[in-house]
C-alpha positions as CSV (number, residue, x, y, z in Angstrom):
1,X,-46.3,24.8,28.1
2,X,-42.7,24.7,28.8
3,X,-40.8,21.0,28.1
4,X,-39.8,19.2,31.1
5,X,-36.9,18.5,31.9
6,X,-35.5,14.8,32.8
7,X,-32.0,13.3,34.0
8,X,-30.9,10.2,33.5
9,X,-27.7,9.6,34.1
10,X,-25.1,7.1,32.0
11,X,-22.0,5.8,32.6
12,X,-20.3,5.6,28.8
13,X,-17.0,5.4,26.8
14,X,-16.2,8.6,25.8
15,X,-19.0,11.3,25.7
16,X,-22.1,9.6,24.9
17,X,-23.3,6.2,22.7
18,X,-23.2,8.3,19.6
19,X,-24.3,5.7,16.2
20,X,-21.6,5.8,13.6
21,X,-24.6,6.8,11.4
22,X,-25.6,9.9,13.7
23,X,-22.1,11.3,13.3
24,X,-20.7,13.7,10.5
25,X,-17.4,15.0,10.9
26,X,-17.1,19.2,9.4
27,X,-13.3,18.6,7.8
28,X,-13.7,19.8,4.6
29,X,-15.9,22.6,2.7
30,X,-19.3,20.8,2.0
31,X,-20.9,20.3,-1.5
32,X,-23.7,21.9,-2.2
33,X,-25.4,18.2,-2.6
34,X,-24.2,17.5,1.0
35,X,-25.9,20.8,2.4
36,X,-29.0,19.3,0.6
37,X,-29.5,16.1,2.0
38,X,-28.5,17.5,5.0
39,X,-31.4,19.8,4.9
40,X,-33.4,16.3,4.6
41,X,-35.4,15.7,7.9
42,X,-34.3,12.2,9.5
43,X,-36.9,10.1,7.9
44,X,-35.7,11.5,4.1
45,X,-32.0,11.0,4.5
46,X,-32.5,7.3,5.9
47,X,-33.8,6.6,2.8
48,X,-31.3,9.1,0.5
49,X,-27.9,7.5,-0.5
50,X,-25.3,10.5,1.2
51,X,-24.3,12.2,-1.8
52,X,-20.2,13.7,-1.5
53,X,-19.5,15.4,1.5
54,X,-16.7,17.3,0.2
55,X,-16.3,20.2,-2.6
56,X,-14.0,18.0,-5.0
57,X,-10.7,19.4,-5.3
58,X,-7.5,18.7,-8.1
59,X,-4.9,18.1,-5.2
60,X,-4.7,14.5,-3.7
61,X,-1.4,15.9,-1.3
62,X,-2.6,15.1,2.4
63,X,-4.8,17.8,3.8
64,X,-6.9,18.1,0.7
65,X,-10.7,17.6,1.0
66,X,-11.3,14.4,-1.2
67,X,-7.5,12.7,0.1
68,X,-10.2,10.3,1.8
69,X,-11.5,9.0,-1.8
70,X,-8.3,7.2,-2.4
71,X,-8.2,3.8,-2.5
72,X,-5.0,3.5,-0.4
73,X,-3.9,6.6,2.4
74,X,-0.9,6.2,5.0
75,X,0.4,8.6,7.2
76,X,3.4,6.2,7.6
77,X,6.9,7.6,7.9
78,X,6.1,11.3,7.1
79,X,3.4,11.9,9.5
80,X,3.5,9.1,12.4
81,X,6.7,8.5,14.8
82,X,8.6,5.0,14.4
83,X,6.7,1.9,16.1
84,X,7.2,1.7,19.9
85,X,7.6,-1.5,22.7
86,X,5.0,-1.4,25.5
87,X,7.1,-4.4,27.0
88,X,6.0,-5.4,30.1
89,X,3.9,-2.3,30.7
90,X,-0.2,-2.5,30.0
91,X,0.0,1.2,28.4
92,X,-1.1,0.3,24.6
93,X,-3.6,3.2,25.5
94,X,-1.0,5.7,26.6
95,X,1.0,5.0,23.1
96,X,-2.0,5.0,21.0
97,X,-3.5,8.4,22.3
98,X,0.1,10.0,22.4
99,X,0.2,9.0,18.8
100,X,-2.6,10.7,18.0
101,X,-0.9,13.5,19.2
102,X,2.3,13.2,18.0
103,X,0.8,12.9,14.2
104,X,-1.2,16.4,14.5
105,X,1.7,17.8,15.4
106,X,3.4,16.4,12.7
107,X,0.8,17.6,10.2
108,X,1.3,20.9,11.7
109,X,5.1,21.0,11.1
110,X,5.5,20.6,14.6
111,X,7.9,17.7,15.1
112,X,8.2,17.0,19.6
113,X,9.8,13.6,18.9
114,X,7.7,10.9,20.9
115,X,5.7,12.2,24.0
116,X,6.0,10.7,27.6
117,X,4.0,7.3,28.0
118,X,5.6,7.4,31.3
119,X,4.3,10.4,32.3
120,X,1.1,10.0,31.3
121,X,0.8,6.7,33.2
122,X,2.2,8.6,36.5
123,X,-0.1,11.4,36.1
124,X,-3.1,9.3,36.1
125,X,-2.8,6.9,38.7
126,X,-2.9,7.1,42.3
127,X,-1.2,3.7,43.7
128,X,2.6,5.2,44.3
129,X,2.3,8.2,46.5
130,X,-0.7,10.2,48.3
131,X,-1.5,12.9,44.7
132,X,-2.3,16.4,46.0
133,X,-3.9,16.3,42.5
134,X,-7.2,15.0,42.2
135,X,-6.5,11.9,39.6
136,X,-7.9,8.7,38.1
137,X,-8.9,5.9,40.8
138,X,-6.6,3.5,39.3
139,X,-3.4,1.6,40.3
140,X,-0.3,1.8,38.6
141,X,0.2,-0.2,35.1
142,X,-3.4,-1.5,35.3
143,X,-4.3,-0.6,31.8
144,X,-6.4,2.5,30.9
145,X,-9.0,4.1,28.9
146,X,-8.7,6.1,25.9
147,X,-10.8,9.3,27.6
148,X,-7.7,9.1,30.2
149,X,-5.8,10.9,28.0
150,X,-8.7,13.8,26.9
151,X,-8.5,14.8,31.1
152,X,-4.5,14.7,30.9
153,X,-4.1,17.2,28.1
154,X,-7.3,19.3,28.8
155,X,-5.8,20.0,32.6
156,X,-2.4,21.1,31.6
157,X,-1.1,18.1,33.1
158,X,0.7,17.5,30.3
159,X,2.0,16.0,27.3
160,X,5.6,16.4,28.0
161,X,8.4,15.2,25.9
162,X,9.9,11.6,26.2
163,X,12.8,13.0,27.1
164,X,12.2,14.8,29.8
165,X,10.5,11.2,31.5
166,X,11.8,8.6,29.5
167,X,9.6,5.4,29.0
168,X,12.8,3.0,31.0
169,X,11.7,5.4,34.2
170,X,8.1,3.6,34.1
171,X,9.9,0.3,33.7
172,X,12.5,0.6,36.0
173,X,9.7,1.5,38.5
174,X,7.2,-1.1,37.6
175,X,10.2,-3.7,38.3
176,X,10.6,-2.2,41.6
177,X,14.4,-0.9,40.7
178,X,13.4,2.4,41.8
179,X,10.7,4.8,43.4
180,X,9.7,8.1,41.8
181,X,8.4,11.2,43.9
182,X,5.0,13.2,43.5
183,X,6.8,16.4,42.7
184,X,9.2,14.4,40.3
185,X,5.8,14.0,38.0
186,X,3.7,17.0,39.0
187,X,6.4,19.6,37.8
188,X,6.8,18.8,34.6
189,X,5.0,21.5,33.2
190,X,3.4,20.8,29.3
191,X,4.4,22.9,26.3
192,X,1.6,21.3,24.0
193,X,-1.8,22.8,23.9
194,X,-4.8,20.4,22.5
195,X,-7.8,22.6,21.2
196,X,-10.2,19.4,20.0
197,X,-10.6,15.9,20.9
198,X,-13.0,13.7,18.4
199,X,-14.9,10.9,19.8
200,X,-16.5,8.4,17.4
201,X,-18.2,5.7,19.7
202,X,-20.2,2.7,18.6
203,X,-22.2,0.0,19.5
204,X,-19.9,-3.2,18.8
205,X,-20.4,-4.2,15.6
206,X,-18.3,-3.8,12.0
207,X,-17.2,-0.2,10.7
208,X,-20.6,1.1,8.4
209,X,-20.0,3.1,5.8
210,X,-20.5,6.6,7.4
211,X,-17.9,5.8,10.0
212,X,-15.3,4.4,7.1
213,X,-15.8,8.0,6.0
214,X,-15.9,9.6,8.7
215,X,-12.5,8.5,10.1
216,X,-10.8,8.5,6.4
217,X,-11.4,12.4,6.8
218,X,-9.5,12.4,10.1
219,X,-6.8,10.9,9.0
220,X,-6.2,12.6,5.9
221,X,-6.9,16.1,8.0
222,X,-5.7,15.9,11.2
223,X,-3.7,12.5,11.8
224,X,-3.5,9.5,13.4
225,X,-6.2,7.9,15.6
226,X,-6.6,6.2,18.9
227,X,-8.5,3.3,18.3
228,X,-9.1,-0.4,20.4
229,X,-9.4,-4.2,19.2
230,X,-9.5,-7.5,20.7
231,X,-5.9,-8.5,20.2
232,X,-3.4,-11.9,21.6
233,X,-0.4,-12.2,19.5
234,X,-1.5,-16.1,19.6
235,X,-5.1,-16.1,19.1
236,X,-5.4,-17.2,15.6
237,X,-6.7,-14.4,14.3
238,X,-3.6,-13.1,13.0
239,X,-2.4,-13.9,9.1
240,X,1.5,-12.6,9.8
241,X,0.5,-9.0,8.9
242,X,-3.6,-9.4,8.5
243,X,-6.1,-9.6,11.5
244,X,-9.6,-9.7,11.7
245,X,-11.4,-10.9,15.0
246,X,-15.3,-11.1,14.9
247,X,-16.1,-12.6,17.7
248,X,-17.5,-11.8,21.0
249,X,-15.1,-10.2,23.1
250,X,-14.6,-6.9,23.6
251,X,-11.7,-4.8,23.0
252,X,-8.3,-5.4,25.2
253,X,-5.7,-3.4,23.6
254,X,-5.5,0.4,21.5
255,X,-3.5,0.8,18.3
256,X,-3.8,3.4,16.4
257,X,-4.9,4.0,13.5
258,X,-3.1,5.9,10.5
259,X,-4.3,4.8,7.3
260,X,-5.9,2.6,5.3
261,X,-6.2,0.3,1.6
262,X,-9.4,-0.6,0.6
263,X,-7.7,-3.0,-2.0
264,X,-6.9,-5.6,1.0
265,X,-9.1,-9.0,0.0
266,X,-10.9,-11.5,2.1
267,X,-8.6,-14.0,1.7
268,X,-5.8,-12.1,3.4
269,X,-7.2,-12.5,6.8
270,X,-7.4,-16.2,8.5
271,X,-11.0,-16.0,8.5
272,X,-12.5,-14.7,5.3
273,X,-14.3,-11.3,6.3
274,X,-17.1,-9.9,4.1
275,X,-15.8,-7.7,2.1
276,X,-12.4,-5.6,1.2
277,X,-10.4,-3.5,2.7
278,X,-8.9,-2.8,6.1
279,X,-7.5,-0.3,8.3
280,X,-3.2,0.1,8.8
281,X,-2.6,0.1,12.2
282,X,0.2,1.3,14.3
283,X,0.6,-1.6,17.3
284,X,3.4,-1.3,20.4
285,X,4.9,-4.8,20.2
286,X,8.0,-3.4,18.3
287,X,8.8,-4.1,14.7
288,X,9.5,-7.7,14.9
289,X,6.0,-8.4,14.7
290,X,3.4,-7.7,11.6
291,X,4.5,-5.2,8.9
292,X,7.5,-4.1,10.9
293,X,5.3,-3.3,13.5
294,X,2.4,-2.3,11.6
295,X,-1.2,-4.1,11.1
296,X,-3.6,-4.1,8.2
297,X,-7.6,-4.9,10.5
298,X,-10.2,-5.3,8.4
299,X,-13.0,-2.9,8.4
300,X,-15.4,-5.8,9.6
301,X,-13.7,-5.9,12.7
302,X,-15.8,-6.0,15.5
303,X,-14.6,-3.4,17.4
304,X,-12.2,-1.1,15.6
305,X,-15.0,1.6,15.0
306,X,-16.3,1.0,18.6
307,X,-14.3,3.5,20.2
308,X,-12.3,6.3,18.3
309,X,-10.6,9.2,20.0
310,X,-8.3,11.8,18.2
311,X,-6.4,15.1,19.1
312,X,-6.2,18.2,16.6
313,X,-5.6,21.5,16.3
314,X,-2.4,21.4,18.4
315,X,0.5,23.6,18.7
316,X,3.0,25.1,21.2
317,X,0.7,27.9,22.4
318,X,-0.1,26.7,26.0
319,X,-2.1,29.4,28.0
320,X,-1.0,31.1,31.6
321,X,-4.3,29.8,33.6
322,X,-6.7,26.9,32.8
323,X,-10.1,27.1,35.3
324,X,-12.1,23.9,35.1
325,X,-13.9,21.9,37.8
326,X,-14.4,18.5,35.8
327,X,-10.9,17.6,37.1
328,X,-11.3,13.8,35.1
329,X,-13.4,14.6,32.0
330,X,-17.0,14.5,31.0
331,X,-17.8,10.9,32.2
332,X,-21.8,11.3,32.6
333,X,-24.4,12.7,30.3
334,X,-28.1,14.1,31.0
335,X,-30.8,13.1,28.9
336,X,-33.0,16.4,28.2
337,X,-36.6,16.6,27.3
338,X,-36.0,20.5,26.2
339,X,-34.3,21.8,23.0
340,X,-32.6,24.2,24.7
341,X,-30.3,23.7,27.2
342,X,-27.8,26.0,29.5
343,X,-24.6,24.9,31.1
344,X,-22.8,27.4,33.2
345,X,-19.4,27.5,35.0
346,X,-18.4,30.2,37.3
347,X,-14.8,31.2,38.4
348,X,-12.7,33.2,40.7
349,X,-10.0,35.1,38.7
350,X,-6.7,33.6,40.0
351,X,-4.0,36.9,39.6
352,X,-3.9,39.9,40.4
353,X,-2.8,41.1,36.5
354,X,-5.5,41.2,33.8
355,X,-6.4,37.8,31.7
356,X,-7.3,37.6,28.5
357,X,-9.3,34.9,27.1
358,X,-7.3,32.1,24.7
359,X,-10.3,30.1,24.5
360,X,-13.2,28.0,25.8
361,X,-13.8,24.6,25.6
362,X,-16.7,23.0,26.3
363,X,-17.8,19.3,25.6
364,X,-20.4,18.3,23.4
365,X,-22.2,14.6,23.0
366,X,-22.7,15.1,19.5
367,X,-22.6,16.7,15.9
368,X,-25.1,19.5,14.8
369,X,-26.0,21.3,18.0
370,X,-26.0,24.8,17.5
371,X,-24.2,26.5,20.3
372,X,-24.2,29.5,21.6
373,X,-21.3,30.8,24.1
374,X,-21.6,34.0,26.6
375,X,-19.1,35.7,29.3
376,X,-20.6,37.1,31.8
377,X,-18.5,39.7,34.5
378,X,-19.5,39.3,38.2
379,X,-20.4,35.7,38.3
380,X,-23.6,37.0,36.7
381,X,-25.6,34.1,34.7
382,X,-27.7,36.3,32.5
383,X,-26.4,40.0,32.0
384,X,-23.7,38.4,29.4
385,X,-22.3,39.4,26.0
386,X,-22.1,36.6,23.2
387,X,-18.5,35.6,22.2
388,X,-19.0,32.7,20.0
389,X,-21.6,30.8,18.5
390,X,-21.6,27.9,15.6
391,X,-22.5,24.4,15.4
392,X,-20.9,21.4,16.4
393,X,-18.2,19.1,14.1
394,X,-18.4,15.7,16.4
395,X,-18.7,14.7,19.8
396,X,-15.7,15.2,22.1
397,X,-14.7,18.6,22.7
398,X,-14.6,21.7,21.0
399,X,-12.8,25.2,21.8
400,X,-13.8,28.1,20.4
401,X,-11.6,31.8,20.2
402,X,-13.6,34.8,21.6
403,X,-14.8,37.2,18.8
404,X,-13.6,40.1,20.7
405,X,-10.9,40.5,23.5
406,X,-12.4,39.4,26.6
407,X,-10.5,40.6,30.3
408,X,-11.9,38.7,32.9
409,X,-13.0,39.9,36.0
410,X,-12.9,38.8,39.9
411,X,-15.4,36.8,39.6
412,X,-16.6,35.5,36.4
413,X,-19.4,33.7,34.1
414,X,-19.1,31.2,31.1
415,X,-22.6,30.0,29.9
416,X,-22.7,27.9,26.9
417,X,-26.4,27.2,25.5
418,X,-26.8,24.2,23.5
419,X,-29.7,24.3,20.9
420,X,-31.4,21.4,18.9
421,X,-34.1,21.0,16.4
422,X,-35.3,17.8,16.5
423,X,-37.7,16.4,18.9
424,X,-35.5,13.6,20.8
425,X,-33.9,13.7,23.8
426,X,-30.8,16.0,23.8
427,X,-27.6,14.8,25.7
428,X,-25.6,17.0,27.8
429,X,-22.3,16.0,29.4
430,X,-21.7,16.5,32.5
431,X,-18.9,15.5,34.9
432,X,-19.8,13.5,38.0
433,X,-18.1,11.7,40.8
434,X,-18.3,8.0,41.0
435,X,-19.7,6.3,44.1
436,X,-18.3,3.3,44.2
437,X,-14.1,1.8,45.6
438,X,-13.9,0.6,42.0
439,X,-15.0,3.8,39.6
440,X,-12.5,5.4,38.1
441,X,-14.3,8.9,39.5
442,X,-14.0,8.2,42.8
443,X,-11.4,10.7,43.5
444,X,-13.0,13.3,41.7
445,X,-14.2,16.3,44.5
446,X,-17.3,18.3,43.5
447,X,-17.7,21.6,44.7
448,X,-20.9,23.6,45.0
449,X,-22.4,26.6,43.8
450,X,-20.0,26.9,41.0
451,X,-21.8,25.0,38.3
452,X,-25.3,25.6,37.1
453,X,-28.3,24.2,34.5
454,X,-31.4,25.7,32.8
455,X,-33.4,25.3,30.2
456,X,-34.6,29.0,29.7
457,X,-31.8,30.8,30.6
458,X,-33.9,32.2,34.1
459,X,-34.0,29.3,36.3
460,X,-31.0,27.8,36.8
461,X,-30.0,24.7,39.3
462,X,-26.8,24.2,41.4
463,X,-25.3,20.8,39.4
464,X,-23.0,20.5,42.7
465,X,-25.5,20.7,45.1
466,X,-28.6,18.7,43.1
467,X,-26.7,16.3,41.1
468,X,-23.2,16.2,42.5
469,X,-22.0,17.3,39.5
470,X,-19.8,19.9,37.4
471,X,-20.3,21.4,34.1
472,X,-17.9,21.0,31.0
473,X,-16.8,24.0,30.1
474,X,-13.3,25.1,30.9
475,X,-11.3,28.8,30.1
476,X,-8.0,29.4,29.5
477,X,-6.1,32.9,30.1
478,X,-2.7,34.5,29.2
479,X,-1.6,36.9,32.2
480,X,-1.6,40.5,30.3
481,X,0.7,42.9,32.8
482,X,-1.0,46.3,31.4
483,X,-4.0,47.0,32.7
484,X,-6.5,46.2,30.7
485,X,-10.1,47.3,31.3
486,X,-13.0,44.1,30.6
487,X,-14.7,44.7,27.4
488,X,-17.9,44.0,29.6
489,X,-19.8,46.3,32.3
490,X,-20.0,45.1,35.8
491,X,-23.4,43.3,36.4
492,X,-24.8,42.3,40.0
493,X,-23.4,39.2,42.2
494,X,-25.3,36.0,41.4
495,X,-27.2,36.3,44.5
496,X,-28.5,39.5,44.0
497,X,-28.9,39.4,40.5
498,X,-32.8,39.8,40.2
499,X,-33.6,38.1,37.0
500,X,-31.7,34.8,38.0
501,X,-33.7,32.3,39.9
502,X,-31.6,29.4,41.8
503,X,-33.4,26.5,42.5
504,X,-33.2,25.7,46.6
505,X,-31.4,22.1,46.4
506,X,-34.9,20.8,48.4
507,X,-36.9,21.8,45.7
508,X,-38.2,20.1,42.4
509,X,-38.1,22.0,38.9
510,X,-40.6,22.8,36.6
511,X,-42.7,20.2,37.5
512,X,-40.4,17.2,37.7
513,X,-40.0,15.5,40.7
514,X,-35.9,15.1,41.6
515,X,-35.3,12.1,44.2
516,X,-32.1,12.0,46.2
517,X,-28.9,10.9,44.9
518,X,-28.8,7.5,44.8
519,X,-25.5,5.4,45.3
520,X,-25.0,1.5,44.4
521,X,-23.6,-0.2,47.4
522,X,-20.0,-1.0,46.4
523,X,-20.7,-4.8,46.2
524,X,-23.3,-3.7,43.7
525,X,-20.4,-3.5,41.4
526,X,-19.5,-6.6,38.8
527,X,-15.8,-5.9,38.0
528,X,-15.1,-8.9,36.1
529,X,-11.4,-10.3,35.1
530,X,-9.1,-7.3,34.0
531,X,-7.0,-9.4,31.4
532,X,-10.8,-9.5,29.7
533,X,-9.9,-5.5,28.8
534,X,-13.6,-4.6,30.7
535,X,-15.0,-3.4,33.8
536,X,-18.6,-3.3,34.0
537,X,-20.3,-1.5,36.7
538,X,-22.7,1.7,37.5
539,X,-19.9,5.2,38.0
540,X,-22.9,6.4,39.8
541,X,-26.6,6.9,39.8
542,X,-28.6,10.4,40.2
543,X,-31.9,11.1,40.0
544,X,-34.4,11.6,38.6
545,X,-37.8,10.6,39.6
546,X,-41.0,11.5,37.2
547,X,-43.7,9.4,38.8
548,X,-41.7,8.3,41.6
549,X,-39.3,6.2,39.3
550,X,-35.8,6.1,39.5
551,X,-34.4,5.9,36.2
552,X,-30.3,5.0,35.2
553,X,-28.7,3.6,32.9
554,X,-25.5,0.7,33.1
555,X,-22.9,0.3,30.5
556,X,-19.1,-1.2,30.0
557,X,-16.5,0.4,30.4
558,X,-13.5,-0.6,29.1
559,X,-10.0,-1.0,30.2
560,X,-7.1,-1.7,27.6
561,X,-4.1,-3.5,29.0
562,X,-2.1,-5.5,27.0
């Protein structure tokens, strides 16, 4: 009997509510101890102390497997830019996720100087002019999320240098001295391409163990970190350099993160934390403040593991074409009762010369799903050729190469399957527009029949047109002037295409019962006091209804302003 299938869909930070202790993050070349206990089943490894992950190595240079085993790590001078002033701008999240950028780049001997805060603010707000671009339902300097950033680089719509916007342009705007023009943002064109975005995202709650580790390997192989706190410069949790907050609000501000010292005691902090050690932060107060700028948070802060984002594998190799419908990012995720799972995009070639494939990205809630990715020519969603497979590092997202060269057609098919062992609900992300004045997703459009589910690979559904929602996966082209033939036949349209069924929008599948889409009333919404750093409220609720229940889940999402 086949699995059925459920929804339920959950507004979250990031891709999904991941545990620290669920994630492992692939940086280095595993020991054969690690490949054991990983073999464990769930049950085993709860009770088994994690061996080494890493194959021990002689070297302790940055970029070495076991560089995380050091007592203290910084990727101060060499590998992060000088400490910034966010001055009377609410953009600590812009800095912090630029930084993150800015420090790959570094490790990759590529050296940008700073990145546009400014632009990155324009580009994803809607307050100063009516956007022809479908952006973020958010006025301008109003604070921001870290994920902001993921839909920024993953469209194209940027980075781009600070001096080609300079940060005084946002200021001299904010204070009314001037007005800036749509096209002024919109044709600044990015020369940075971003390949993988790592989310680590927690219940609040003191770093464990697992994610100590965890981000120690990112920053010794990729860089700096984008990472959030509960921070006032006069709160009393400060010890001139030292803070550690561990009470109960949530996080207002993103710093990032770019090393640590796990020699750091107690008793540096103004209240005595547990145990040892702390994180060194990068803030955007200037220098004049902390360690020149810098911060040492202790690792029982309550919300510096909460929410993590970082950007690797970059370089200066930005693709002709990016196709994507999720215009904003993955925001909701469906809760599968099947194993397998199918998400698949279709697209219309845009020129009239051949494309070749760069890459494919594609989201992913968490680590060890085995993935499978397809092309398909004609908009066809089952006569396809494999072009990549592997298993997944983290949650964020992923791009993968194509095995062989890949020409696209006309029309056009990306399918990626996702494929899990265990027996729990998997998560798939999924982009969806939010229903109410206040969700960020408002101004996200959803177009049908372009974006499809299954859990076999035969029955698909229409995402736009049952769930009013997009699939993940986007492709990026380089325009190749010779004529190229497609390294894969012709296959029928999707309409005729005789082994595909599409599920009429009416109808239920496999035996569940969908209800309509349902949307909150917008005075359904709780948006409590911005300078709080949150905004609580349901992005949107879709089906599902097994026994005539409507099912969805609420969560906080959170806004970092000062």
């Amino acid at each position: 009997m086949k699995k059925i299938i459920t929804f339920m869909i959950a507004l979250f930070i990031g891709i999904s509510t991941t545990q620290a202790a669920d994630i492992t993050l692939e940086l280095c070349e595993y020991s054969d101890e690690y490949i054991a206990w990983l073999n464990l089943s769930a049950e085993e490894r709860a009770s088994t102390p994690m061996p080494t992950m890493c194959k021990q190595e002689e070297s302790g240079l940055v970029g070495s497997s076991n560089s995380y085993s050091m007592e203290r790590f910084t990727l101060q001078d060499k590998y992060v830019l000088g400490v910034n002033n966010q001055g009377i701008t609410d953009d600590c999240w812009a800095f912090a996720t630029l930084a993150s950028i800015e420090s790959n780049l570094l490790m990759n001997n590529i050296n940008t100087d700073y990145l546009s805060v400014a632009h990155l603010e324009f580009m994803t707000q809607d307050s100063l002019y009516n956007p022809h671009y479908i952006t973020f339902n958010r006025s301008l300097n109003s604070g921001g999320k870290l994920e902001y950033t993921s839909a920024y680089v993953l469209n194209y719509w940027g980075p781009v240098r600070e001096s080609e916007m300079p940060f005084q342009t946002l200021v001299d705007v904010i204070n009314s001295r001037t007005s800036i023009n749509e096209s002024t943002v919109t044709s600044l064109k990015t020369s940075i391409d971003v390949d993988d975005i790592f989310y680590l995202n927690n219940s609040q709650g003191a770093c464990s163990e697992n994610s100590i580790n965890t981000i120690k390997q990112y920053l010794v192989n990729h860089g700096a970190l984008a990472s959030s706190i509960y921070f006032k410069l006069d709160d009393g949790y400060t010890n001139g350099a030292y803070y550690y907050y561990n009470g109960s609000n949530i996080s207002n501000h993103a710093v990032a993160i770019v090393g640590w010292d796990d020699s750091v005691e107690v008793t540096s902090f103004t209240n005595n934390a547990t145990r040892r050690g702390a994180w060194i932060v990068k803030n955007s107060y200037g220098t004049s403040v902390g360690d020149n700028g810098y911060y040492y948070v202790s690792y029982d802060d309550i919300n510096i593991c909460t929410n993590v984002v970082g950007f690797y594998n970059t370089d200066l190799n930005v693709s002709d074409e990016v196709y994507y419908y999720d215009d904003l990012g993955t925001n909701v995720t469906l809760t599968s009762k099947s194993n397998t799972n199918y998400l698949a995009n279709t697209f219309t070639k845009l020129n009239s010369s051949a494309e070749k494939i760069d890459k494919v990205t594609f989201a992913t809630s968490k680590e060890g799903i085995d993935y499978t990715v397809y092309y398909a020519s004609n908009a066809s969603l089952t006569n396809n050729v494999e072009i990549a497979s592997g298993t997944t590092s983290h949650a964020g997202y992923m791009s993968i190469t194509p095995k062989d060269d890949i020409y696209v057609t006309d029309e056009f098919s990306i399918i990626v399957k996702y494929v899990t062992d265990d027996e729990t609900d998997d998560v798939i992300p999924i982009a969806m527009k939010g229903s109410s004045l206040t969700s960020p997703y408002r101004n996200f459009e959803v177009t049908d029949g372009v974006s499809y589910l299954s859990t076999n690979g035969e029955t698909w559904i229409d995402l736009g047109s049952k769930l009013h929602a997009q699939a993940s996966i986007r492709v990026y082209t380089s325009i190749d002037d010779t004529d190229v033939p497609t390294t894969v036949d012709d296959t029928g349209e999707i309409n005729n295409d005789t082994s595909v069924e599409l599920i009429n929008p009416n109808d239920d599948i496999e035996g569940v019962v969908l209800g309509d889409t349902v949307s909150m009333a917008d005075t359904g919404v709780d948006v409590e006091n911005p300078q709080t750093g949150a905004i609580s409220g349901i992005s949107i609720i879709v089906a599902l209804l097994l026994i005539g229940t409507i099912i969805y889940f609420r969560k906080k999402n959170k806004i970092f302003k000062i």
